[in-house]
N, C-alpha and C positions, 0 to 999 in steps of 0.2 A: 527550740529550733526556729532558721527565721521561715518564714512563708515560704521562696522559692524552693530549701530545701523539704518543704513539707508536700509540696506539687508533684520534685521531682518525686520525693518517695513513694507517693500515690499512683504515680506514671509508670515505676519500677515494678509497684507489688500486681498492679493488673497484668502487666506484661507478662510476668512470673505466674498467675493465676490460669491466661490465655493459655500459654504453653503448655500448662501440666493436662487443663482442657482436653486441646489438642490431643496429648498423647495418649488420653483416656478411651477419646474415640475411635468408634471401629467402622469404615465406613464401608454404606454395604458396596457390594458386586457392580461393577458396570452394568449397564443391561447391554444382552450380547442384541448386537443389530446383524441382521444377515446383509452379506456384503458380493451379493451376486448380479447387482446391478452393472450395465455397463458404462466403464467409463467415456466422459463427456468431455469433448475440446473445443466444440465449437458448436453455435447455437443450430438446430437442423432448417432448411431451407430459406437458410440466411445468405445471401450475401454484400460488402462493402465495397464501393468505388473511392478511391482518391482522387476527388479532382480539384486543379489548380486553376489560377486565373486571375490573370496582372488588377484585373477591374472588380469590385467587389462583386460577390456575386449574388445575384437577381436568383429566387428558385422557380419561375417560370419560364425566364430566360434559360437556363441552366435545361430545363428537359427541354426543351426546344432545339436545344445544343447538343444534348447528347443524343436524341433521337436520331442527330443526321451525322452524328459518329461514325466513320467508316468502320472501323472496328465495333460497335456496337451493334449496327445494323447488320454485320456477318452473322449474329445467332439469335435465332427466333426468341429465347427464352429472354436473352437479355431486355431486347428492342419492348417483347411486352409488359416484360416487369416494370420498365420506365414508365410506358404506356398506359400502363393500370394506374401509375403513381406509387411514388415509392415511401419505404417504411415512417421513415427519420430522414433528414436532413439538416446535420448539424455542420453549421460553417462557422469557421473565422478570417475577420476581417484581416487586410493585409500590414504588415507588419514591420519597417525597417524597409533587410531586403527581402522580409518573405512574403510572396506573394497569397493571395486570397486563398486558403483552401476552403473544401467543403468533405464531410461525409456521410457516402447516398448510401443510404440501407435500402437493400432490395429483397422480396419478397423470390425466391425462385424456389424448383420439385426441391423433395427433401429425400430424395436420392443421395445418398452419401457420397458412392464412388462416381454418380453423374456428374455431383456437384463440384466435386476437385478436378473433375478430368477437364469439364468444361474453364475452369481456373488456370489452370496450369498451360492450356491453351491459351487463355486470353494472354495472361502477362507474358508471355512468350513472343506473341506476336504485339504487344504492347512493347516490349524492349526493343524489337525489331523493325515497325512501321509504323511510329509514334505520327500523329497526324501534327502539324503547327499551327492549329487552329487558335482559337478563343479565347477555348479549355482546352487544359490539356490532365487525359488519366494518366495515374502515375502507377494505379496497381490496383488489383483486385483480392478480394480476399474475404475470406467464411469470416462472420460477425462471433471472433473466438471471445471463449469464456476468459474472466480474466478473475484470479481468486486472491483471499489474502495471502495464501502461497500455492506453488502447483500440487495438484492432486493427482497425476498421473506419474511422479518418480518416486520414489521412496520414500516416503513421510509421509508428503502430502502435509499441507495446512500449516500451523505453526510451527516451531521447532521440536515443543512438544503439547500436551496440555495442562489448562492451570489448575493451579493448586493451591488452596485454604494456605492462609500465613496468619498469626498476629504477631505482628513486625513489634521490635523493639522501638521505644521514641527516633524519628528523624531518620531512621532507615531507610526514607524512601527520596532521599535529598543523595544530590551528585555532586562529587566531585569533579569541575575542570582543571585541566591543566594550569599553571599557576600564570601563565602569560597571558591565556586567553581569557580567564577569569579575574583577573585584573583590568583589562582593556573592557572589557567588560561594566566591571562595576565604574569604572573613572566617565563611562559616558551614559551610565544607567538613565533611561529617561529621555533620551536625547528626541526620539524621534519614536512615534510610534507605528508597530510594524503588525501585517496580518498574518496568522498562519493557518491556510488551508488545510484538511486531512480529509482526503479520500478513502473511504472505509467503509465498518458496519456502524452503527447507530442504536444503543437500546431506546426503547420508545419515552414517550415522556411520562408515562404513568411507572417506569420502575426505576427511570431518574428521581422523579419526586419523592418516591416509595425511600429510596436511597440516600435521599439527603435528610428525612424526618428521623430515618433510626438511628445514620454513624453521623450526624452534624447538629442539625437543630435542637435542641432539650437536651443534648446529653451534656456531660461534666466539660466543666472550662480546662484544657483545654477539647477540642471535639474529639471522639473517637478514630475519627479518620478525616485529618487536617488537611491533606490536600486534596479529595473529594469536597472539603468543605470551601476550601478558597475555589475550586474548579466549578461549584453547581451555584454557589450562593448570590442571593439575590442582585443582581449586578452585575453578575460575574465576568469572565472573559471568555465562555463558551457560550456561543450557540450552534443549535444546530437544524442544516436546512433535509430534512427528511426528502426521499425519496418521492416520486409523482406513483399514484395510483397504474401509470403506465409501466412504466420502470419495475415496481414491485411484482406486477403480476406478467412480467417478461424474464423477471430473473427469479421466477420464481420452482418450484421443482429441482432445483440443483444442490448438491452439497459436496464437501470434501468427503474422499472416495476412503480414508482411513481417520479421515477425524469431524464427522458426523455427533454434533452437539450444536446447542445455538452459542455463537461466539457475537453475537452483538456488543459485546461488550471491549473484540478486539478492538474498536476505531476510538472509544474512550481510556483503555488502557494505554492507547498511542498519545491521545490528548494529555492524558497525567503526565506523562514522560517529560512531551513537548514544557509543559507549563511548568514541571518540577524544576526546570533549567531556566526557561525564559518565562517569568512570573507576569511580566508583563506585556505580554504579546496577547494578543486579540487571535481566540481559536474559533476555527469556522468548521463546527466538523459536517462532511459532506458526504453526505448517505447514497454510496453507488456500489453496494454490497448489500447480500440479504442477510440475513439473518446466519445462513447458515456459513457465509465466507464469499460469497460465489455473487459476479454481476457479468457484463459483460463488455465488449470493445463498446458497443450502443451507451452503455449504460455510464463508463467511464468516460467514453469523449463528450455527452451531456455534462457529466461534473467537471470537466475542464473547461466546456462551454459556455460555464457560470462564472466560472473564474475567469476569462477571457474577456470580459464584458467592457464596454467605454466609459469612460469614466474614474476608473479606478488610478488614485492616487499615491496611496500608502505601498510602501516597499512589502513584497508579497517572499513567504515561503511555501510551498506544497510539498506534503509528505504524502509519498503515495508507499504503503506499505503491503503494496502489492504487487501480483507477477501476471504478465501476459501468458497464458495457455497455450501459445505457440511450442510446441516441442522443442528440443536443445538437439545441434547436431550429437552430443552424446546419445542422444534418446533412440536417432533412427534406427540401429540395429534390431532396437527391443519392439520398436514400430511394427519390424520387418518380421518380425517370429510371431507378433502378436497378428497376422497378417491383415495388417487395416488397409485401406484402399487407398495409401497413399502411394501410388507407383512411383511417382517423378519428384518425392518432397524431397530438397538438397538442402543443402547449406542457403545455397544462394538463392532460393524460394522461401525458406522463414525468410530471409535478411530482406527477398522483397516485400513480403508479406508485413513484415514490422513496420516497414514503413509510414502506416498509416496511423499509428499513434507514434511514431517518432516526428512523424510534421506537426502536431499539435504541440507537441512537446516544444520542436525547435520555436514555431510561433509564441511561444508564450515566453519561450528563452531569450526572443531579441526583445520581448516587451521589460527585460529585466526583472524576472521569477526566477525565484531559486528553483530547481526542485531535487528531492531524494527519495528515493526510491531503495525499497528491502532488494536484494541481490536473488533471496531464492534459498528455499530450504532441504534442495536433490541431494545433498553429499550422502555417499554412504562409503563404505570399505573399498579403498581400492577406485572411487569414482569422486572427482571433484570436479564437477559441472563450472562453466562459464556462468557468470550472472547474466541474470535472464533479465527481459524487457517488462518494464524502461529502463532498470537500472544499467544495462549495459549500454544504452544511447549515450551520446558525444554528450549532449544537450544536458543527461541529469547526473547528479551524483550517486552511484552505486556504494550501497554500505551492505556490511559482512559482518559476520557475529564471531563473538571473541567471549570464550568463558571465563570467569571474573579475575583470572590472574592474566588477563589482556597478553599471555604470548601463546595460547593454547586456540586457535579454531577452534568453535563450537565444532563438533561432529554434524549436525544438520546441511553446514551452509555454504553453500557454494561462494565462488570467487566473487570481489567485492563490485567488480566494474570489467568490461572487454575494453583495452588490455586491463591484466590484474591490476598491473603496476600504478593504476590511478585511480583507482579502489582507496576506499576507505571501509579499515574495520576496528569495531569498538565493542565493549560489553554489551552482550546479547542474552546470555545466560546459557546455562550448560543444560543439554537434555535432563530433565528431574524423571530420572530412572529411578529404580529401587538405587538404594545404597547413597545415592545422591546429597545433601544436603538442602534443602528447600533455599540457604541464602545463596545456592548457587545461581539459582533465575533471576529474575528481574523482579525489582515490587513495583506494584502498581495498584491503582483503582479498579475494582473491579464489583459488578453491584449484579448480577446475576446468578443463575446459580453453576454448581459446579458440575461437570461431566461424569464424574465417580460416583454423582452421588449425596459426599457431604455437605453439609450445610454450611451457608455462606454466611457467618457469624459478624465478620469484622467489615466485609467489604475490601477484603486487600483478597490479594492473589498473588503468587510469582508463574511467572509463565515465560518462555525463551523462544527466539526464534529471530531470524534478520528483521521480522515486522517491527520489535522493539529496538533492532541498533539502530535503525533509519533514525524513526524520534528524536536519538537522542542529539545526531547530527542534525536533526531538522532545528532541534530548541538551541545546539550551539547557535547556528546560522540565524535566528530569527533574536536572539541575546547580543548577538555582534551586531545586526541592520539596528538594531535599537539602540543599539549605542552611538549608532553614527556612521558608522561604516557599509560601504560600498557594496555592492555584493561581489564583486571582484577582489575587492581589499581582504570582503569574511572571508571568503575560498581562500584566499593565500596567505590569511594568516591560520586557519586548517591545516593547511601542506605543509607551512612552515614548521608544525606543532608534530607532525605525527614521530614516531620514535620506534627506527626501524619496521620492519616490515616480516608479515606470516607469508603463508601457502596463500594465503586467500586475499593478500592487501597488505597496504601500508596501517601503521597500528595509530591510532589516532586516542591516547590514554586518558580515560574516564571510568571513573567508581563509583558505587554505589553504596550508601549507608556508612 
C-alpha cells in the first residue's frame, strides 16, 4: 500500500473506533438547576444617554454641557447623577457624515418602575424640545443586557446546546458557492484583512490545555486540525480578554433556559470564521461572560476598541449576538407577565436601539463590515423580526437554515427588518432526540459539555443564528482578502443567494 493510502486508512479506522465509543456511552443526567429566578433585561439602576456633537468630544466639556441641559436640569435625579460623575463614557470620534457621539453611563435608584417612568418621559420630551445646542441627546435608555441570544422568548441562548461529535476527516470544511469560491481563490492573498468577534472567550489556561491534548504530540495528521491551525504558535487568533471592570459588571447574569458555561461560544464562532477565511487575522473580543450574557456598557467598550485611529486593514465584526430589548412580538407577553413597562411601544424600543445603532452606523461610514445573528425567538405559530443589531440598516442580519438550506431552522427568527434583505445560511437544526448530530454545525470546541459527557475530541456540533453569522462573516472577510471592496463583497452575496425562505434570501453553503 502506498503511504497516503495507509494515513488515509489510519484516519478511517479511528473514526470508526470514536463512533462505536460514542454509542457505548451513557451519559449521566443533566443536573436539574432550579429556575425560579427572575428574568433580567436590563442592568438595575443603570442608565445611557446618546449624545452627539459636530466637534469631538472633550468629557469635561461634555458634563459642563449637560449640566445646563434644559431637559436634564428638569429632574433632580438626572442633573445629580452627572454631578456625581458618571459610570463609563465611551465615545467616538466623528466620522464621514457622522458626527461625534458619546455614551454616558449613569448611575440612578434601582427602582424599576421609577426608572422607565422617568425614561419614557425624558425621550418624549426629547422628541419634542430638542435644545440646538452644542450637544445634542438623541435618547435615553436602561444600560440593557445584551446575550449571545435572547433569554426571555422561547429558547433563550443558542439554538440549542452542544454536543460531543468525532467528526469524520474534513467534516468541518465548507462549501462555497462555486462563484464566490472562485473569485475567491484567483485573489487569495491579495490583501490582508481583520476579523473582529464579539463574544465569550475561554480563558487561556484551557486554550493551552486544548491545544497540548488534540494538536501538539498527537499523530500526524493532529487530532483536531483546525483547532490546531486556529491556536498554533503564530497563529491568526488572538484574544483581548475582558477588563477586571467589565467582568465583575456582567457578572451574576445567565441565560434563563440554557445556564451552562458557554465560553467557548466566541471560539466556536472563530473556527467557523477561519474554516472559510484561513487567512484572515481573528481578534476575538471578550464582551460576554462566561455564561452568554454582557451588556449595552460592556459591548459599546468592544466596539470602542475597534473604532480606534489608526487602523488600516479592511475590518469585519461578527457580532453573534442580540440586544435584550424586547421584540414588538414580545409586548403582549410583557403585559400578562405585568412588568412595569406601561408606555414601551414599538416606537420606544426603535428609540431606545438607537444607541447601539449609532455606533454601529459610525464604524459603517469608517468602512466595517458587520454581521450580526438575527435571534433565536421562533417557536410555533411565532416568527419574530431579527432583533438588534442584526436588524440595523448599517449591519448585515443572518438567519439559520438546517442543512438542506430550504428548511428554517425552528429557533430563528427573520434574517434582517425587512426580511427581504436578510440573509440565511446553514445554521443547524435543533439536535433534539431523534436528530442526527451532522445535522448542527461542527466546530471547535475545548470545554466541557452541559449533559455531562466528556469532551474527548474537542469537536462539538451545536446550532443556532450565532453560527450562520460566522459563516457570512468568513465569506466577507475571504472576499476583502481577495481584493475586493466591501461594497463589491455585499454584492457579490446578493448576487449569489438562490431564492428565498420565511426567514430571508438563501445564501447556499455546506458543511462537510
Amino acid at each position: 500500500m502506498r503511504r497516503p493510502d495507509l494515513v488515509q486508512l489510519f484516519r478511517t479506522l479511528r473514526y470508526l473506533i470514536r463512533r462505536w465509543k460514542e454509542k457505548r456511552m451513557r451519559p449521566p443526567a443533566p443536573p436539574k438547576i432550579p429556575d425560579d429566578r427572575p428574568t433580567h433585561y436590563f442592568m438595575p439602576g443603570q442608565a445611557v444617554l446618546l449624545v452627539e456633537s459636530r466637534a469631538p468630544i472633550d468629557p469635561e466639556k461634555l458634563a459642563e454641557q449637560l449640566r445646563q441641559h434644559k431637559i436634564i436640569n428638569a429632574y433632580d435625579l438626572l442633573r445629580r447623577a452627572i454631578t456625581q460623575g458618571w459610570r463609563r463614557l465611551i465615545s467616538f470620534a466623528p466620522r464621514g457624515d457622522q458626527p461625534a457621539c458619546a455614551l454616558v453611563f449613569l448611575e440612578l435608584p434601582d427602582d424599576e418602575s421609577a426608572l422607565l417612568r422617568l425614561m419614557d418621559e425624558v425621550n418624549e420630551r426629547l422628541q419634542r424640545e430638542q435644545d440646538q445646542g452644542e450637544v445634542t441627546i438623541g435618547a435615553i435608555s436602561p444600560n440593557w443586557l445584551i446575550t449571545s441570544a435572547h433569554h426571555a422568548g422561547a429558547l433563550g441562548g443558542p439554538g440549542t446546546d452542544p454536543i460531543p461529535d468525532a467528526p469524520p476527516p474534513d467534516a468541518w470544511r465548507f462549501k462555497l458557492p462555486e462563484r464566490v469560491q472562485r473569485r475567491i481563490d484567483d485573489g487569495a492573498g491579495k490583501q490582508a484583512v481583520d476579523v473582529a468577534i464579539l463574544d465569550t472567550a475561554p480563558c487561556a489556561h484551557q486554550l493551552a490545555d486544548a491545544y497540548h491534548r488534540w494538536c501538539a504530540g498527537t499523530p500526524t495528521p493532529p487530532a483536531n486540525p483546525l483547532l490546531d491551525s486556529l491556536l498554533r504558535p503564530g497563529g491568526p487568533l488572538t484574544i483581548n480578554y475582558a477588563t477586571w471592570h467589565d467582568l465583575v459588571a456582567m457578572g451574576g447574569y445567565d441565560l434563563q433556559h440554557h445556564r451552562y458555561n458557554m465560553a467557548d461560544h466566541g471560539l466556536f464562532a472563530a473556527g467557523v470564521i477561519h474554516a472559510i477565511a484561513p487567512q484572515a487575522r481573528l481578534h476575538l473580543v471578550e464582551v460576554l461572560n462566561q455564561y452568554g450574557v454582557g451588556t449595552l456598557e460592556s459591548v459599546a467598550a468592544g466596539f470602542e476598541k475597534l473604532a480606534e485611529p489608526g487602523r488600516n486593514l479592511p475590518q469585519v465584526i461578527n457580532c453573534s449576538l442580540v440586544l435584550n430589548i424586547p421584540l414588538p412580538e414580545h409586548l403582549p407577553t410583557l403585559a400578562r407577565r405585568k412588568l412595569n413597562w406601561p408606555s414601551l411601544t414599538t416606537a420606544t424600543i426603535e428609540l431606545m436601539s438607537r444607541l447601539l445603532a449609532r455606533v454601529c452606523n459610525g464604524l459603517c461610514a469608517q468602512d466595517v463590515l458587520i454581521v450580526a445573528a438575527a435571534g433565536n425567538d421562533a417557536e410555533p405559530g411565532l416568527l419574530p423580526q431579527a432583533r438588534y443589531p442584526a436588524a440595523f440598516d448599517s449591519v448585515v442580519g443572518v438567519g439559520s437554515l438546517r442543512r438542506d438550506l430550504a428548511t428554517p431552522a425552528e429557533y430563528s427568527n427573520q434574517s434582517d427588518l425587512p426580511v427581504k434583505v436578510g440573509v440565511a445560511t446553514f445554521g443547524g437544526a435543533p439536535l433534539t432526540a431523534g436528530v442526527l448530530p451532522e445535522e448542527g454545525m461542527l466546530g471547535v470546541y475545548t470545554g466541557s459539555f452541559p449533559d455531562g459527557r466528556p469532551n474527548t475530541y474537542g469537536w462539538a456540533r451545536w446550532s443556532g443564528t450565532s453560527f450562520a453569522a460566522p459563516v457570512i462573516s468568513g465569506v466577507l472577510a475571504a472576499l476583502r482578502g481577495a481584493g475586493l471592496s466591501s461594497s463589491d463583497a455585499r454584492a457579490l452575496i446578493d448576487s449569489t443567494v438562490s431564492g428565498s425562505t420565511a426567514i430571508g434570501r438563501t445564501f447556499p453553503v455546506t458543511q462537510g
